[in-house]
C-alpha positions in Angstrom: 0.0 0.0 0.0 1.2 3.4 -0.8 0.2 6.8 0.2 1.0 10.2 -1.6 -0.4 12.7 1.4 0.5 16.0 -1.7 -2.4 14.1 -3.7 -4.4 12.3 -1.1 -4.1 9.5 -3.3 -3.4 5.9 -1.8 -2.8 2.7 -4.2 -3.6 -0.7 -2.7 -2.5 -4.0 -4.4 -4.6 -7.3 -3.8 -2.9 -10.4 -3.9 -6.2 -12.4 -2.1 -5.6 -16.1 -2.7 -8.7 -18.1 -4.1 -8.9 -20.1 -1.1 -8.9 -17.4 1.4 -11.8 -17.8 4.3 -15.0 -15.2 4.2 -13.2 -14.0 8.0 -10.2 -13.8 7.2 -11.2 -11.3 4.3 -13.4 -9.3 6.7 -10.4 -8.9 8.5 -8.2 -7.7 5.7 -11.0 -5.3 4.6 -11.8 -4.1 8.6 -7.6 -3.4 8.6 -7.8 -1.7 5.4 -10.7 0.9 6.8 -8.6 1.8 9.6 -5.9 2.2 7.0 -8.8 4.6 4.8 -9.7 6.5 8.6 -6.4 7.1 9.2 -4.6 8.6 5.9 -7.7 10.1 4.7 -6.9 9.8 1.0 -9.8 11.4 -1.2 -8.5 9.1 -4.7 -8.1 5.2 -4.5 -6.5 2.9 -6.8 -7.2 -0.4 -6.0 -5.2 -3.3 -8.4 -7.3 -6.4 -8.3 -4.9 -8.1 -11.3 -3.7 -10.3 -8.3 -6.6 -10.9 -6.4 -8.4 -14.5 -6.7 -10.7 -14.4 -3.7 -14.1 -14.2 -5.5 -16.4 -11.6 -3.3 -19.5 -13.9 -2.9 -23.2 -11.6 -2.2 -23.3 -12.3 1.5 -19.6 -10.0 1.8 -20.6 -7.8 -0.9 -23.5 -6.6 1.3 -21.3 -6.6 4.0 -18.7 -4.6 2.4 -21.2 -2.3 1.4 -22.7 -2.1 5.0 -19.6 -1.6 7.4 -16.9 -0.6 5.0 -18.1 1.6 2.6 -20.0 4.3 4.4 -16.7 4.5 6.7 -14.6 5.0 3.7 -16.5 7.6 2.2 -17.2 9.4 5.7 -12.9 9.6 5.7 -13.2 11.4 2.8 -13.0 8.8 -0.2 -14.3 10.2 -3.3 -12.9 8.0 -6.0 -12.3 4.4 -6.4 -10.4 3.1 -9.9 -10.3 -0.6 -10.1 -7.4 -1.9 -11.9 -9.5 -5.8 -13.0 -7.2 -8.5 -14.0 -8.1 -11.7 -15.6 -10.2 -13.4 -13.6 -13.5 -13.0 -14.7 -15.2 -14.2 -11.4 -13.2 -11.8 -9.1 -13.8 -8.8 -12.1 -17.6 -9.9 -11.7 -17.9 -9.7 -8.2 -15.9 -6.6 -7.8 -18.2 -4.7 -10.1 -21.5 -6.5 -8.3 -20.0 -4.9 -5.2 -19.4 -1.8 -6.3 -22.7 -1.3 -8.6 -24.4 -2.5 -5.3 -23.0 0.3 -3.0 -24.6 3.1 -5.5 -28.1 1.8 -3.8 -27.1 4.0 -1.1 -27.8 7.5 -1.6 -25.1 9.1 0.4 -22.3 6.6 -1.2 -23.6 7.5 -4.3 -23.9 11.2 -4.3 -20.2 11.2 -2.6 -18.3 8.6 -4.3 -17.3 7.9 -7.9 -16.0 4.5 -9.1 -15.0 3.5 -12.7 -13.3 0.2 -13.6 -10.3 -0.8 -16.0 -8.5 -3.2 -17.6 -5.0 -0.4 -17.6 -3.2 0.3 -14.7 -2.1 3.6 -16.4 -5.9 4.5 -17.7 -6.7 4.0 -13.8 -4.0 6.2 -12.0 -4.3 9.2 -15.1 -8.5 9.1 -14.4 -7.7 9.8 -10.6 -5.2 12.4 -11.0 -6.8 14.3 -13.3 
């Protein structure tokens, strides 16, 4: 993880194994909010092209219960997704992340947009 504090912009990398357990994830994402409350960054670049844990419904909704609305209230505007090749865990991250516009006040705060380049992702967050 990397934070630039001049540009309030963090980049996270996700290397989630496939066979990674539904806590142990919560755990990872409940460590990475306290990570979001305590830098603050307003621009996120988060680079799934390693992750393989598939986001199933049941953590999507809690994702978009206990972590989002936390992330946003630290001041998270943007999110770019970086997808990789795994078509499951591209699916699920975009499930997620359509899902969390249901709620007005993510929505009206936070913008999200997903790509397949790295370079697309970090130029549509800095400009």
């Amino acid at each position: 993880m990397n934070f630039d504090s001049s540009e309030k912009f963090m980049e996270a990398t996700w290397t989630t194994p496939v066979t990674m357990e539904r806590e142990e994830y919560r755990e990872v994402m409940k460590s990475f909010l306290q990570v979001l409350q305590e830098c603050k960054p307003k621009k996120l670049l988060t680079d799934s092209r390693g992750a393989g844990y598939v986001i199933v419904p049941n953590d999507q909704d809690w994702i978009n219960t206990n972590i989002y609305p936390q992330a946003a209230q630290a001041g998270l505007s943007q999110i770019a997704f970086v997808l990789g090749a795994d078509l499951f865990v591209s699916i699920s991250l975009e499930q997620m992340a359509d899902d969390s516009q249901e709620n007005k006040d993510i929505k009206e705060v936070l913008r999200q947009r997903f790509f397949d380049d790295y370079d697309k992702a970090k130029k549509w967050l800095l400009s």
